[in-house]
C-alpha positions in Angstrom: 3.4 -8.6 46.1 3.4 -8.3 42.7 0.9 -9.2 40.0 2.1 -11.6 37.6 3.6 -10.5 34.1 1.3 -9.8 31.5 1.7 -12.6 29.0 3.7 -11.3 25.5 0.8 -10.4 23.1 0.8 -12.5 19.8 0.5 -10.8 16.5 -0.3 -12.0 13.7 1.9 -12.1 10.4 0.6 -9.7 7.4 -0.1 -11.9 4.5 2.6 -11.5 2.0 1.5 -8.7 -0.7 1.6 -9.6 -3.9 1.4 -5.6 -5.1 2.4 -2.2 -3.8 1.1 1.3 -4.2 3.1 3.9 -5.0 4.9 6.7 -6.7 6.9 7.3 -10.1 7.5 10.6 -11.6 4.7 12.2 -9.3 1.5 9.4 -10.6 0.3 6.5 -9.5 2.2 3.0 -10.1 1.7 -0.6 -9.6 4.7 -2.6 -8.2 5.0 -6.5 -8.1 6.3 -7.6 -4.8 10.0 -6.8 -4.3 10.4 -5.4 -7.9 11.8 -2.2 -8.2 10.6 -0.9 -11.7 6.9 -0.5 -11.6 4.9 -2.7 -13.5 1.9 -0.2 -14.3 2.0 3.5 -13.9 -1.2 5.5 -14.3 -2.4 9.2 -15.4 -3.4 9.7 -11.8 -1.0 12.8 -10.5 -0.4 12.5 -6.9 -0.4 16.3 -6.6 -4.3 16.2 -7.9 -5.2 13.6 -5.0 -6.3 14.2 -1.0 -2.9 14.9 1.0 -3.2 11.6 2.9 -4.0 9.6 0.2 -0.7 11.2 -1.6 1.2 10.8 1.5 0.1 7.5 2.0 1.4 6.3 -1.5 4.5 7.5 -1.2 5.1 5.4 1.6 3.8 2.4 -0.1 0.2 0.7 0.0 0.4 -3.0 -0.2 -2.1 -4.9 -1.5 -2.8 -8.6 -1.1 -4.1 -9.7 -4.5 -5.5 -8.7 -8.0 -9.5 -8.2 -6.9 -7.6 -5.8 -3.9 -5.8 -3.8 -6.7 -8.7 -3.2 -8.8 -10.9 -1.9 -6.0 -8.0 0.4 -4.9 -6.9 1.8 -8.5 -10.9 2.2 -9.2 -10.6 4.2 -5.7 -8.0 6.6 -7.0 -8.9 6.8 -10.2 -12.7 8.5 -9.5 
């Protein structure tokens, strides 16, 4: 006999992000949710940064709110 199915495992939705991370012309930008253009970009060179945190960025950091996007562009900008 067989033990019963495990039951289907329930995730959770991410909140929605209001920001993303990322990349333009090799530095740091600030995206608005679902824009294309970035809304901010910063003198902070991806090339200068840790290789994860680089890679990491080019994939896209979201982040859920403006007190989140301080903390992280204070992060990358140190």
């Amino acid at each position: 006999m067989q033990p019963p199915p495990e039951p289907p495992v329930r995730r959770q939705s991410a909140p929605q992000a209001a920001y993303t991370l990322g990349e333009w012309e090799g530095r740091l930008a600030v995206y608005r949710d679902g824009e294309e253009e970035p809304e901010q970009v910063l003198e902070v060179y991806l090339n200068l940064l840790p290789p994860a945190d680089a890679a990491a960025l080019r994939e896209g950091i979201p982040v859920a709110d403006e007190e989140e996007l301080a903390r992280r562009l204070e992060d990358f900008s140190s």
